[in-house]
N, CA, C and O of each residue as an XYZ file, in Angstrom:
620
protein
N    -101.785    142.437      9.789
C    -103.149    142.130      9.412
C    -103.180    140.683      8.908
O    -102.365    140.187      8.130
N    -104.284    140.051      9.489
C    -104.538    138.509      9.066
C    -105.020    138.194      7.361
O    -105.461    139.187      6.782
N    -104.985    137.421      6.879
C    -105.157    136.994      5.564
C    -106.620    137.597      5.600
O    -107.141    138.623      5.164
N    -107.129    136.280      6.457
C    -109.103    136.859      6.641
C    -109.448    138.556      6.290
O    -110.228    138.990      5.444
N    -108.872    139.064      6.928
C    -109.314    140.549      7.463
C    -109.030    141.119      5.978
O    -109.838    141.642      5.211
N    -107.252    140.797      5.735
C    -107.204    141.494      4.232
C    -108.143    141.179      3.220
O    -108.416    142.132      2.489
N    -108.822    139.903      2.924
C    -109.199    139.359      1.856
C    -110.691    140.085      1.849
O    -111.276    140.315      0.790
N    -111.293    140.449      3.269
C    -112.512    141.392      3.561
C    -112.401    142.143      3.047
O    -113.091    142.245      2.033
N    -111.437    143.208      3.398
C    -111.407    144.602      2.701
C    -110.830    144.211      1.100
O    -111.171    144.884      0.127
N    -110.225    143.429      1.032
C    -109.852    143.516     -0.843
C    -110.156    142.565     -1.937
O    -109.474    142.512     -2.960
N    -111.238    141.778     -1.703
C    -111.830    140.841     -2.228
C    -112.699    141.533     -3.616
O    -112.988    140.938     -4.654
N    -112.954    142.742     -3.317
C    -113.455    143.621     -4.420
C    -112.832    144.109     -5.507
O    -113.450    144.670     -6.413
N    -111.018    143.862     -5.504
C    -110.360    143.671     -6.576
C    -110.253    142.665     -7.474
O    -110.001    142.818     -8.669
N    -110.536    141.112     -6.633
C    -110.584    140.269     -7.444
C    -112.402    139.748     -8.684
O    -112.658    138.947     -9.584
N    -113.103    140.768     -7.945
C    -114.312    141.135     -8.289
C    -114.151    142.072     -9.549
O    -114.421    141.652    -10.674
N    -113.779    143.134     -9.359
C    -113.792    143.963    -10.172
C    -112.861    143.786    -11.152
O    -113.191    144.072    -12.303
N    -111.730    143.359    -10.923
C    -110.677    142.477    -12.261
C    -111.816    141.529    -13.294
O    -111.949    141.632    -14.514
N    -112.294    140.927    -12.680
C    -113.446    139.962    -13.185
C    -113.868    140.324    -14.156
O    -113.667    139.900    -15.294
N    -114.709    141.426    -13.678
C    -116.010    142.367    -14.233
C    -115.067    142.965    -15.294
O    -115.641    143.076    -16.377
N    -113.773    143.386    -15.300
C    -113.409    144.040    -16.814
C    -112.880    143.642    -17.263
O    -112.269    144.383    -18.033
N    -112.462    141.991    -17.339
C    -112.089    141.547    -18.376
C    -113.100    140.037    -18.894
O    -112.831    139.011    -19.520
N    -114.535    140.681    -18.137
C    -115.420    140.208    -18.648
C    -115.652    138.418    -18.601
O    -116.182    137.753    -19.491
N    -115.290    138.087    -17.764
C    -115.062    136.885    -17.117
C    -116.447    136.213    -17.146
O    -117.098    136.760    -16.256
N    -117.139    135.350    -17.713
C    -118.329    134.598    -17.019
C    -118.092    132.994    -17.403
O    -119.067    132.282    -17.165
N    -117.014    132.386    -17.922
C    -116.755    131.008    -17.823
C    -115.590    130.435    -16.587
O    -114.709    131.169    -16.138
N    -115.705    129.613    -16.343
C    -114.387    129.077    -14.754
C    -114.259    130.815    -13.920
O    -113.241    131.378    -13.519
N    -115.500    131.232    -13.892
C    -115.603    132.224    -12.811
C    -114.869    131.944    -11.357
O    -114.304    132.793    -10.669
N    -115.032    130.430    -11.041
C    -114.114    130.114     -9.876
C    -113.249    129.863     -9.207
O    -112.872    129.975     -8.041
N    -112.722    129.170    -10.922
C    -111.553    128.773    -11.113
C    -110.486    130.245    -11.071
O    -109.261    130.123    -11.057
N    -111.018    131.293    -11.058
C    -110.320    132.692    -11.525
C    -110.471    133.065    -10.412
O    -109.332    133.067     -9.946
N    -111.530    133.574     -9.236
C    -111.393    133.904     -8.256
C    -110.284    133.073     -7.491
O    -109.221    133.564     -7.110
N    -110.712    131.576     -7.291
C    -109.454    130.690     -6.580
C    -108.154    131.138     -6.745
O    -107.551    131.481     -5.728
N    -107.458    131.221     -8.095
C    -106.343    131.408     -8.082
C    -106.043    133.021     -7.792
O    -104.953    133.413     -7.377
N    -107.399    134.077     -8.128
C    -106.630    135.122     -7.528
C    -106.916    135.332     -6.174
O    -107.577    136.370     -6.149
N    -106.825    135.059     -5.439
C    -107.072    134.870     -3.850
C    -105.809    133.625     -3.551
O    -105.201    133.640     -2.481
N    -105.607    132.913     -4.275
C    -104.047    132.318     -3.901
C    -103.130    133.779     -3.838
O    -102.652    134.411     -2.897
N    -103.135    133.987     -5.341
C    -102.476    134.987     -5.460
C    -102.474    136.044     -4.699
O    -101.405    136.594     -4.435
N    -103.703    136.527     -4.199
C    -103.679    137.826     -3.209
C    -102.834    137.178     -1.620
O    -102.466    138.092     -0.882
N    -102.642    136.248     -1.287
C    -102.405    135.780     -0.138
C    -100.611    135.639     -0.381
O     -99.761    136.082      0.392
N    -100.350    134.872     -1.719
C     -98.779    135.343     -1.828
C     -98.199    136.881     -1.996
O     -96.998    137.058     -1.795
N     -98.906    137.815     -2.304
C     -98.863    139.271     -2.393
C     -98.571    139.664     -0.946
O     -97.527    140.034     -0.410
N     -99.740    139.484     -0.500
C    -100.065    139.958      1.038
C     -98.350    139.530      1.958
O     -97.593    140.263      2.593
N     -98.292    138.316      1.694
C     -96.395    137.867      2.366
C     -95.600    138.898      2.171
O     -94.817    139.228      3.061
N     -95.681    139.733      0.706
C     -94.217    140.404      0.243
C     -94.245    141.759      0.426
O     -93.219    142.424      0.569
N     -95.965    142.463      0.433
C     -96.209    143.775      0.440
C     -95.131    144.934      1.618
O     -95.009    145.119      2.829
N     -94.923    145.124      1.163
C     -94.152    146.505      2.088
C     -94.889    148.116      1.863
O     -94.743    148.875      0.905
N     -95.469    148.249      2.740
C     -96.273    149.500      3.314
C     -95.207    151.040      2.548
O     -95.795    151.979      2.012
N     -93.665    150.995      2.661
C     -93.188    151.891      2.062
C     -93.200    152.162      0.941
O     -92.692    153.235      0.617
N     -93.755    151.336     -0.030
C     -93.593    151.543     -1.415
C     -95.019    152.123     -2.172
O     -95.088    153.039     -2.991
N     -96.195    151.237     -1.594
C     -97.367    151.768     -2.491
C     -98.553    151.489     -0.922
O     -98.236    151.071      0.191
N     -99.907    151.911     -1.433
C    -101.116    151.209     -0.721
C    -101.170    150.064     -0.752
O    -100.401    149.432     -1.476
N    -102.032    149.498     -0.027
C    -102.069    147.786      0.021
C    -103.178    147.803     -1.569
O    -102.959    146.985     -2.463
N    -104.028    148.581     -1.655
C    -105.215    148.168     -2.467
C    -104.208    149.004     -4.188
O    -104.494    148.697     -5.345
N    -103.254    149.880     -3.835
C    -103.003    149.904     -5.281
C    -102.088    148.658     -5.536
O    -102.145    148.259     -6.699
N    -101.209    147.913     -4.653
C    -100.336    147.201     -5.113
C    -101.041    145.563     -5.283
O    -100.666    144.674     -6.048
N    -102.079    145.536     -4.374
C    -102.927    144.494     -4.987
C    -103.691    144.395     -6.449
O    -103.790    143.351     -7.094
N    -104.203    145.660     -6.842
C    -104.715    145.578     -8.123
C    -103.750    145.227     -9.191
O    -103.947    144.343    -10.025
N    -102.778    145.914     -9.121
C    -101.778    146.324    -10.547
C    -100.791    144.768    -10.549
O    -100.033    144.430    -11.459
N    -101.045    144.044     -9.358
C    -100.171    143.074     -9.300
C    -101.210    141.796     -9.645
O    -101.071    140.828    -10.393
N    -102.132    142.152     -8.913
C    -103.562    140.840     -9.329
C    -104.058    141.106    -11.356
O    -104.596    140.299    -12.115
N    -103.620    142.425    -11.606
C    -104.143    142.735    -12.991
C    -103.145    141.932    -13.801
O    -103.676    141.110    -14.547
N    -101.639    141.987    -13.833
C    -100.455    141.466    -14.092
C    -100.815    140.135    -14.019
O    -100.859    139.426    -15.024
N    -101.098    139.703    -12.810
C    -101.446    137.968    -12.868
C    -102.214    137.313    -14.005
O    -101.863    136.346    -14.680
N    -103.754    138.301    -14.114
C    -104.560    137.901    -14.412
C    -104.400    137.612    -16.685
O    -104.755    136.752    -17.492
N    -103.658    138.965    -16.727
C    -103.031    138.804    -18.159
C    -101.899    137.897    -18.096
O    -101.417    137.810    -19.225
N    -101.333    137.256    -17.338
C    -100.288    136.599    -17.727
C    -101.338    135.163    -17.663
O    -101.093    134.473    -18.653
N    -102.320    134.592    -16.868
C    -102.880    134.007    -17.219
C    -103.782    133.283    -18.393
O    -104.145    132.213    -18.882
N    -103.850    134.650    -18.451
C    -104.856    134.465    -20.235
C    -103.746    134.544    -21.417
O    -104.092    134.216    -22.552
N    -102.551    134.930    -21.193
C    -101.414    134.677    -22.250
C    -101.178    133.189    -22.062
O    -101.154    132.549    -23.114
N    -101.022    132.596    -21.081
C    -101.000    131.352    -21.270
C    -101.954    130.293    -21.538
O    -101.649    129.139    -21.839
N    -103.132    130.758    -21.409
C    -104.061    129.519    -21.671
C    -104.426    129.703    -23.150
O    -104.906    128.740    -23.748
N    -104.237    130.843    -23.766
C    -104.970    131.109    -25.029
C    -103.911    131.359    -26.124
O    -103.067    132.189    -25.784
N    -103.757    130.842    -27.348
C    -102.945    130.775    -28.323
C    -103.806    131.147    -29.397
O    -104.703    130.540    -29.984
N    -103.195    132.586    -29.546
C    -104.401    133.343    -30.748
C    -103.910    133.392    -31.654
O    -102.831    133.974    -31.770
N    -104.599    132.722    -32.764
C    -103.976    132.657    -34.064
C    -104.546    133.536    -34.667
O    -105.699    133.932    -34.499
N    -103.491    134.017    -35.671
C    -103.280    135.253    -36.396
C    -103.337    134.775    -37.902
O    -103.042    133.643    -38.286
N    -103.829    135.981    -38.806
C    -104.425    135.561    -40.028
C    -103.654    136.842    -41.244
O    -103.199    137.829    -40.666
N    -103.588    136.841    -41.955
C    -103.335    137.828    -43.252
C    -104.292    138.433    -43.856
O    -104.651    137.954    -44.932
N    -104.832    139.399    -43.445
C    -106.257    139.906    -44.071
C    -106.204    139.533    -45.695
O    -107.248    139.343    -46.318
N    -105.034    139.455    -46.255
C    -105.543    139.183    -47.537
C    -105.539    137.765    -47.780
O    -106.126    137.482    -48.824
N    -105.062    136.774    -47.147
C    -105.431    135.257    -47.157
C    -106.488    134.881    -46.710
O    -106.428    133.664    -46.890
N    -107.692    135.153    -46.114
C    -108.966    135.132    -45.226
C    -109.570    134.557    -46.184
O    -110.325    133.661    -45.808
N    -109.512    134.774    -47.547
C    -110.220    133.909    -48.626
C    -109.819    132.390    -49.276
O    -110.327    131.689    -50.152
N    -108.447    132.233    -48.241
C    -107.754    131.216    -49.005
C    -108.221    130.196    -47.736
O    -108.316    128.968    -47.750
N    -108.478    131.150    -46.631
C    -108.731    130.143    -45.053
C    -110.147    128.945    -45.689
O    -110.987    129.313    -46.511
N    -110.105    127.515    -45.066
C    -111.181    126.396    -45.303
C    -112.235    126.823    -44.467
O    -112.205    127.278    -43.324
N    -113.157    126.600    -45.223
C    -114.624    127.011    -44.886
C    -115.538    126.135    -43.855
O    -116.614    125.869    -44.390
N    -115.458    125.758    -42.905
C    -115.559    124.413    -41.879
C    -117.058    124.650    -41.495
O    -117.686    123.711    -41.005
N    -117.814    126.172    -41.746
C    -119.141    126.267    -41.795
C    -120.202    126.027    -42.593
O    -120.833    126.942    -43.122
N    -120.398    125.149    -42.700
C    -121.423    125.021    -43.539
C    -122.834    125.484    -43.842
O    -123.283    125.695    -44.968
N    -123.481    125.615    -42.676
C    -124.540    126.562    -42.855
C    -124.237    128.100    -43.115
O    -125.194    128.812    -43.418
N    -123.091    128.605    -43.027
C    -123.068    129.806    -43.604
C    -122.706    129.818    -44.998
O    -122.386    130.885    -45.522
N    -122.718    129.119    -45.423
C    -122.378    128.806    -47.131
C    -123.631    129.985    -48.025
O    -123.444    130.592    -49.079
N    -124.548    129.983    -47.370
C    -125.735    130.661    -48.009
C    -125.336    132.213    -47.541
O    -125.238    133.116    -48.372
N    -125.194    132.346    -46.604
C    -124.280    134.077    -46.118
C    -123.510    134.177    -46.688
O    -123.537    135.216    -47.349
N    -122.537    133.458    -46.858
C    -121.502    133.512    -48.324
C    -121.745    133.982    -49.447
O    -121.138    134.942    -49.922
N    -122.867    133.226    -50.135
C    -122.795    133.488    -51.246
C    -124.036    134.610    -51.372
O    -124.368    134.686    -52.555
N    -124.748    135.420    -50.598
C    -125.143    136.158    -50.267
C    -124.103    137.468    -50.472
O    -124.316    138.178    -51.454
N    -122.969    137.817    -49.566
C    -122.032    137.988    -49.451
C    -121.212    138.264    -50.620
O    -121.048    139.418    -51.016
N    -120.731    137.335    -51.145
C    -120.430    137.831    -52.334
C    -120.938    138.425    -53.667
O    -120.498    138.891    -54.718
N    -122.187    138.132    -53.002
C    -123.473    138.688    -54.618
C    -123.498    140.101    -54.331
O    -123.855    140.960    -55.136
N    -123.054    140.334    -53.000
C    -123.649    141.338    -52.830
C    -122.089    142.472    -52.835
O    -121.850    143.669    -52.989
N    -121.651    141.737    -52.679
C    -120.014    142.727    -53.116
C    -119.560    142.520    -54.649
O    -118.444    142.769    -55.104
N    -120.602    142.044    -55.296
C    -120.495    142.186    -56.689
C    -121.060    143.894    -56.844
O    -120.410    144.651    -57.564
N    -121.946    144.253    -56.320
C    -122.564    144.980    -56.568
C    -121.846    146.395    -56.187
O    -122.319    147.519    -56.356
N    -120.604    146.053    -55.639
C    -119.836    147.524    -54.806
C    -118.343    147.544    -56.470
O    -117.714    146.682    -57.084
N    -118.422    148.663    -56.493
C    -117.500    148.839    -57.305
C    -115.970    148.669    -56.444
O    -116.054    148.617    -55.217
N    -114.719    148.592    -57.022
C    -112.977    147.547    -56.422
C    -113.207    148.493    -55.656
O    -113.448    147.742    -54.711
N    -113.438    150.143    -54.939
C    -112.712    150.926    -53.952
C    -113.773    150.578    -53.163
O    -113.119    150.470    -52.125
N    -115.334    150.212    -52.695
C    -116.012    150.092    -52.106
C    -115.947    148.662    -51.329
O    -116.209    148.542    -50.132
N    -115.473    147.367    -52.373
C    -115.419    146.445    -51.835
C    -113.788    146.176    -50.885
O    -113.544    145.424    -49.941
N    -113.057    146.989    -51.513
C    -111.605    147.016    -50.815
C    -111.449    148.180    -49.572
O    -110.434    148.592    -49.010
N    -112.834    148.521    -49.391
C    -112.664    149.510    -48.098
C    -113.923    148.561    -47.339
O    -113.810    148.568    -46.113
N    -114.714    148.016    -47.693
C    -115.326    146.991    -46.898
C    -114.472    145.984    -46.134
O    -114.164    145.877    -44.947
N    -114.160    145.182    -47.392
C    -113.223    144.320    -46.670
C    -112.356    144.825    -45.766
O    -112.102    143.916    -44.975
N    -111.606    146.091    -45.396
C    -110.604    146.205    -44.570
C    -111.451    146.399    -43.529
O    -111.188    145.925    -42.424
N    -112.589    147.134    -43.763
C    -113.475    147.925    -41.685
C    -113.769    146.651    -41.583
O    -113.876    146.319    -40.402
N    -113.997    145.531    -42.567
C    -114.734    144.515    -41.661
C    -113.614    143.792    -41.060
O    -113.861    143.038    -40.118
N    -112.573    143.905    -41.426
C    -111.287    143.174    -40.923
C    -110.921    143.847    -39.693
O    -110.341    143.233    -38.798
N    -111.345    145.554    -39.556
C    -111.200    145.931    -38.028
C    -110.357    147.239    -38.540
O    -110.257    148.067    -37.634
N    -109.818    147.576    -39.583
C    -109.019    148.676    -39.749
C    -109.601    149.930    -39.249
O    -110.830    149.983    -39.235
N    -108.971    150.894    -38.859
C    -109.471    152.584    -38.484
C    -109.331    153.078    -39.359
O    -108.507    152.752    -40.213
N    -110.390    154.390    -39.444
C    -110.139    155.498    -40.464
C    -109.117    155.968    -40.968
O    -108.727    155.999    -42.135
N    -108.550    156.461    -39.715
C    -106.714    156.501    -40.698
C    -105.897    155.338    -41.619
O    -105.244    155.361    -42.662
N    -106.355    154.192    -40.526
C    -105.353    153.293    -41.456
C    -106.227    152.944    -43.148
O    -105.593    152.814    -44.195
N    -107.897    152.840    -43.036
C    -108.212    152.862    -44.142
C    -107.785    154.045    -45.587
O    -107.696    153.948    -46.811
N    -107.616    155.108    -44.563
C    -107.346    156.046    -45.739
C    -105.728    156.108    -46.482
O    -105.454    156.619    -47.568
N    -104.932    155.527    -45.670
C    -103.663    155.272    -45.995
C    -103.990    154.370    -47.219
O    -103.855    154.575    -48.425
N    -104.545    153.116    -46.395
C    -104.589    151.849    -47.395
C    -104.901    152.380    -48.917
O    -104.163    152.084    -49.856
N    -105.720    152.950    -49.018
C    -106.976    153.168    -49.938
C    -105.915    154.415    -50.959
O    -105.812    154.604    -52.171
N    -105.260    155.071    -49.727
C    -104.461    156.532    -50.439
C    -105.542    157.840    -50.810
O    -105.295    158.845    -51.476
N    -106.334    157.594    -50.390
C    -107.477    159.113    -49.835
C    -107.370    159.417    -48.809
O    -106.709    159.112    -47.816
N    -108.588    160.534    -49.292
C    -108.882    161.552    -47.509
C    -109.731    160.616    -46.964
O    -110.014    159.493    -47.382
N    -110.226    161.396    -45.668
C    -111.605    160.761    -44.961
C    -112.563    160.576    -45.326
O    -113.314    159.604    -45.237
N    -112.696    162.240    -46.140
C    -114.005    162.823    -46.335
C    -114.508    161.596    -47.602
O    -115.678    161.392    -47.926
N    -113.581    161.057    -48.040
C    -113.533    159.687    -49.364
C    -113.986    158.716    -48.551
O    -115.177    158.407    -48.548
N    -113.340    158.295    -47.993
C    -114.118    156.940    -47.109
C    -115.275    157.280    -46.812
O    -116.175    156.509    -47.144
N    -115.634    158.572    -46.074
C    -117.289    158.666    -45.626
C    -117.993    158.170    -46.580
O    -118.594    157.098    -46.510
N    -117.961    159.106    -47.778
C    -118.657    158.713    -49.190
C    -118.725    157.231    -49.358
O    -119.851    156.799    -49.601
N    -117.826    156.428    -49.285
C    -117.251    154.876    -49.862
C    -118.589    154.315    -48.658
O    -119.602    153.697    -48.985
N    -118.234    154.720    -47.336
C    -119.103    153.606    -46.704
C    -120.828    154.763    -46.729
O    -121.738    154.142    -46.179
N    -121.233    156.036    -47.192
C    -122.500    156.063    -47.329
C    -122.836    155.069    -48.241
O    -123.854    154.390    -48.113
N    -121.868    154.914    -49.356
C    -122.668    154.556    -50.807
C    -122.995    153.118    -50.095
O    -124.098    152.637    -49.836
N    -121.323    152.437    -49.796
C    -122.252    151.073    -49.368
C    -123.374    150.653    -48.404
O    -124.003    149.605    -48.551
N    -123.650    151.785    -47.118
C    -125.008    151.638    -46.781
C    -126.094    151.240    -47.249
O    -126.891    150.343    -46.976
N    -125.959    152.577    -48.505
C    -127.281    153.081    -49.700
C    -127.427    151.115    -50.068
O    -128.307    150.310    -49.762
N    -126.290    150.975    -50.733
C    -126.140    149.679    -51.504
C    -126.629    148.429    -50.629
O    -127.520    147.636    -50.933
N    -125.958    148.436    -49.645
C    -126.214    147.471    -48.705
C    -128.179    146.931    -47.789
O    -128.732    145.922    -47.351
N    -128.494    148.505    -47.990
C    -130.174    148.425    -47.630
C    -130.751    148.174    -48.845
O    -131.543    147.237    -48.745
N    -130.666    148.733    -50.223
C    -130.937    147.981    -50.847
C    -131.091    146.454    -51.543
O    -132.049    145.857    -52.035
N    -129.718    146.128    -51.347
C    -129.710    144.545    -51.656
C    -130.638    143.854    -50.124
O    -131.765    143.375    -50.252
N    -130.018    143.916    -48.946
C    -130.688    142.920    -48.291
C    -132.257    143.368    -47.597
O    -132.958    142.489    -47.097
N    -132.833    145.209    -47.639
C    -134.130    145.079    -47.085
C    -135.031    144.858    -48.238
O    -136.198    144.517    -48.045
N    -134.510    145.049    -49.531
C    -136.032    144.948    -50.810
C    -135.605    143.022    -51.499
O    -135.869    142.637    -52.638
N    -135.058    142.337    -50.614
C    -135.416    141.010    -51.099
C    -136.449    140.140    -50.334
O    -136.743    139.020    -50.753
């Protein structure tokens, strides 16, 4: 089978790779190289081992994360240093101190279970952190709801 013909029928992998890892900047730049890539695939494929369309995906998917490991250098933070990080926003200075007026108002287990969901933690890991049940956290984040509609819808 000719490059052309393959790239007809499987051009919808490099489409659909796209679409889930949510691609809408150098959209072309990403198709280009995976269509290089599908064309060096296409050289090595051997029919005995897999389908053409599973060994194109799982190998174009592989590409596509090793790509984004290299262009992107994600820096990593200490949830408990996040307060020590420089503040380079300035218009959020007023959300800030918003922010903190308003975690004045949460008693240490409310504001130390805030701070972690907002940092991204799960239920389990909050309840470890915290050393309660669930049914404790539910309570922790109704109250701060309660708390939270109060401070910011009655100002």
């Amino acid at each position: 089978m000719n490059f052309d013909e393959l790239y007809k029928n499987s051009k919808h992998i490099i489409y659909f790779l796209l679409k889930k890892y949510n691609i809408k900047y150098n959209n072309d730049e990403y198709v280009q190289l995976l269509t290089i890539k599908m064309w060096e695939l296409s050289k090595v494929y051997t029919p005995q081992k897999s389908s053409l369309n599973s060994f194109l995906y799982h190998r174009l998917n592989f590409f596509i994360i090793d790509l984004f490991r290299s262009q992107h250098i994600i820096e990593t933070y200490n949830i408990f240093e996040l307060d020590n990080l420089p503040n380079n926003n300035a218009p959020f200075d007023d959300a800030r101190l918003l922010y903190d007026n308003f975690l004045s108002h949460l008693s240490e287990k409310e504001q130390l279970w805030l701070q972690l969901k907002l940092a991204g933690y799960k239920q389990k890991e909050l309840a470890k952190a915290l050393h309660c049940s669930i049914s404790t956290l539910k309570n922790y984040q109704k109250r701060v709801k309660i708390k939270y509609k109060n401070y910011y819808l009655n100002k």
